[in-house]
C-alpha positions in Angstrom: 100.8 106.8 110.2 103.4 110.0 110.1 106.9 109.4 112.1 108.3 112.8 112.5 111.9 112.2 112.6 115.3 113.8 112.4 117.7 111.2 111.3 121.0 110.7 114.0 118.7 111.2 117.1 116.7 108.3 118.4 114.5 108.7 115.3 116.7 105.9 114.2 115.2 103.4 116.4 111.8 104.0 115.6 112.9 104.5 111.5 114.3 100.8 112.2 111.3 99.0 113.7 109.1 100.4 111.2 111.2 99.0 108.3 111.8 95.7 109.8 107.5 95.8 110.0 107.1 96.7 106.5 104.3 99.3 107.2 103.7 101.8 105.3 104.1 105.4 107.0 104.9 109.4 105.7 108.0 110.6 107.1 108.2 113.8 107.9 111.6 115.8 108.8 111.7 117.7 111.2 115.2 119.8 111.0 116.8 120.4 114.7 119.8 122.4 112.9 117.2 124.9 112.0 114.8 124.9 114.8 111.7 123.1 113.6 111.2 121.5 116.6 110.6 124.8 118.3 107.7 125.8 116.0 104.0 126.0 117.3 102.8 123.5 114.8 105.4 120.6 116.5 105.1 121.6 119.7 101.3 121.2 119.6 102.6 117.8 118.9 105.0 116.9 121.6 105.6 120.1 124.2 109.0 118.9 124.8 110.1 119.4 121.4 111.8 116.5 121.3 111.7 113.8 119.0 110.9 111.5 118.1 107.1 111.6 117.0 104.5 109.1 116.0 101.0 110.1 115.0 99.0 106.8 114.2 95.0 107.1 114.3 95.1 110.3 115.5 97.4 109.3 118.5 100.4 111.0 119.2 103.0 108.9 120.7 106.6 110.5 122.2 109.4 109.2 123.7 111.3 106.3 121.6 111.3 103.4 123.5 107.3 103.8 124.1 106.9 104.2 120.5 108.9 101.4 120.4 106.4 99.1 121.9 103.4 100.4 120.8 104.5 99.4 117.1 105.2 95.7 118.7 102.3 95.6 120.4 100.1 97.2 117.6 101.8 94.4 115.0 102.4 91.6 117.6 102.3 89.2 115.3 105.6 90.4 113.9 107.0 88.8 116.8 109.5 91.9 118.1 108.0 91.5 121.4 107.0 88.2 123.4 103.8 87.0 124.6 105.1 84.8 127.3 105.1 87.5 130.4 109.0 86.4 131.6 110.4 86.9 128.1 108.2 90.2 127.9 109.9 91.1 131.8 113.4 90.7 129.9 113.1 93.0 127.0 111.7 95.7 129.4 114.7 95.1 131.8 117.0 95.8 128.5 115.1 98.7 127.0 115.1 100.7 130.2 119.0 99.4 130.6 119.8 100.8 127.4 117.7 104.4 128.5 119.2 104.5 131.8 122.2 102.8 132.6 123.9 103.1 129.1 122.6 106.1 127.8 122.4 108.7 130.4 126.4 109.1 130.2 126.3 109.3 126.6 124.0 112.1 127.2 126.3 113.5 129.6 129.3 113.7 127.6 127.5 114.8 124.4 126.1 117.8 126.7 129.3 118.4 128.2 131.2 118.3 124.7 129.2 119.9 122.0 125.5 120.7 123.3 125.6 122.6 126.0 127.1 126.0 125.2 131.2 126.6 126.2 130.7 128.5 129.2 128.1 126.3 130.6 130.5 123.1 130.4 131.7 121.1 132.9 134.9 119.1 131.6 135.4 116.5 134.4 131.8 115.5 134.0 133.2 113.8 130.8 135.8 111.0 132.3 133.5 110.7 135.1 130.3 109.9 132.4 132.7 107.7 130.3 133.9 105.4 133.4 129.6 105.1 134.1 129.3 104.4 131.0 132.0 101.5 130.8 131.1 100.4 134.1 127.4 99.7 132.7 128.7 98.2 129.2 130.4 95.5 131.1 127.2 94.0 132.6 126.0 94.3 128.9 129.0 92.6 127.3 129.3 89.3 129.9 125.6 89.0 128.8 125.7 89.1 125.6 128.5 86.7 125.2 127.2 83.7 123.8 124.0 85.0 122.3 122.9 86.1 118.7 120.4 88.6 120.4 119.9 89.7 123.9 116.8 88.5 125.0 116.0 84.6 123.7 116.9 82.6 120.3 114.7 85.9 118.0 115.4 89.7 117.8 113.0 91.8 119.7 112.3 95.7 120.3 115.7 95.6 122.7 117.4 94.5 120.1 116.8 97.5 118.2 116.9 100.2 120.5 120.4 98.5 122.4 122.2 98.8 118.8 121.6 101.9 118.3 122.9 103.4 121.6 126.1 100.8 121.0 126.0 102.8 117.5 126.3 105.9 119.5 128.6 104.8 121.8 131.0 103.9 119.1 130.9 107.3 117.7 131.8 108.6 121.4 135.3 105.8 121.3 134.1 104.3 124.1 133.5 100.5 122.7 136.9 99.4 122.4 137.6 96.5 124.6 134.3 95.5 124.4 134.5 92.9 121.6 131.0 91.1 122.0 129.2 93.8 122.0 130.9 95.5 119.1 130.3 92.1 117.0 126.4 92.7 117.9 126.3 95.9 116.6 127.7 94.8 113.2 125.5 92.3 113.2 122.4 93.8 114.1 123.1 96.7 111.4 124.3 93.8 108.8 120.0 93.0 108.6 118.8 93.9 105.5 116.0 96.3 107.1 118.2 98.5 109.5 117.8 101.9 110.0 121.1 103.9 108.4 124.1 104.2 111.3 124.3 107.1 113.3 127.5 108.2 110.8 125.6 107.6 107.6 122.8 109.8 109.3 125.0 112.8 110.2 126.2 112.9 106.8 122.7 112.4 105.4 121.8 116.2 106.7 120.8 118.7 104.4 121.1 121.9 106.7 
């Protein structure tokens, strides 16, 4: 199994499942900073150049969240993803909130701020991304209030992939006021598997 990686992007949530699993897998880096991801040899990989990138049995996988649960359904027996087809319903609902609903303003404002370049910009896209997104963390803090996870009484896939856009969110400023949901990201980076914080990853990069 090879996870191509690069280690703040969603990389993270993938790196995370994997350790929690225990399975064995190369790692291979594949530097944004210094455009790996545009070479022919990735790209034959995943055309997007996007990562990140699982390759198991000759199988390449893309987009995090799909990776995701092919890893729970792969090791189901682990337990990050239920059987029962209501439970199953609710960690979909909550892995396609945390793509959609909470992480397409993050997107926003990181294109807005620091991707895109100067001149292409838009600075009122920013508040108007940051209300969205505080809008769409409310629904997620009233749920989680009360619960050690956010689907059932075990951790799960959404689990995983909902701390680290929390993760990212806090790096944006944009958790304060939301109490529960900052107490669920300590917690779910407190396990002893976890996947290093988006912070810790930065600062991990040798460019």
């Amino acid at each position: 199994m090879r996870f191509y990686e690069f280690a703040p992007t969603r990389s993270i949530r993938v790196r995370w499942l994997l350790q929690e699993l225990g399975v064995p897998f190369e790692a291979i880096t594949v530097n944004l900073i210094r455009g790996d991801h545009r070479r022919p040899e990735f790209l034959a990989l995943n055309p997007a150049g996007k990562l990140p990138v699982l390759v198991d049995e000759g199988v390449v996988f893309t987009e995090s969240i799909a990776i995701l649960l092919y890893l729970a359904e792969k090791f189901s027996a682990a337990g990050y993803l239920p059987r029962d087809l209501a439970a199953r319903a609710q960690v979909n609902r909550w892995l396609l909130f945390a793509a959609t609903e909470l992480e397409q303003p993050l997107w926003r404002i990181a294109r807005h701020t620091a991707l895109y370049p100067e001149q292409k910009r838009l600075p009122p896209e920013v508040p108007l991304a940051e209300n969205d997104f505080r809008e769409m963390a409310a629904v997620l803090e009233r749920h989680l209030e009360g619960r050690e996870f956010v689907c059932g009484e075990a951790v799960s896939v959404a689990d995983f992939a909902l701390a680290y856009t929390l993760d990212w969110a806090h790096e944006a400023k944009l958790l304060n006021g939301f109490d529960t949901s900052r107490a669920y990201l300590e917690r779910m980076y407190a396990r002893p598997n976890a996947a290093p914080r988006i912070a810790a990853a930065f600062a991990s990069i040798d460019a």
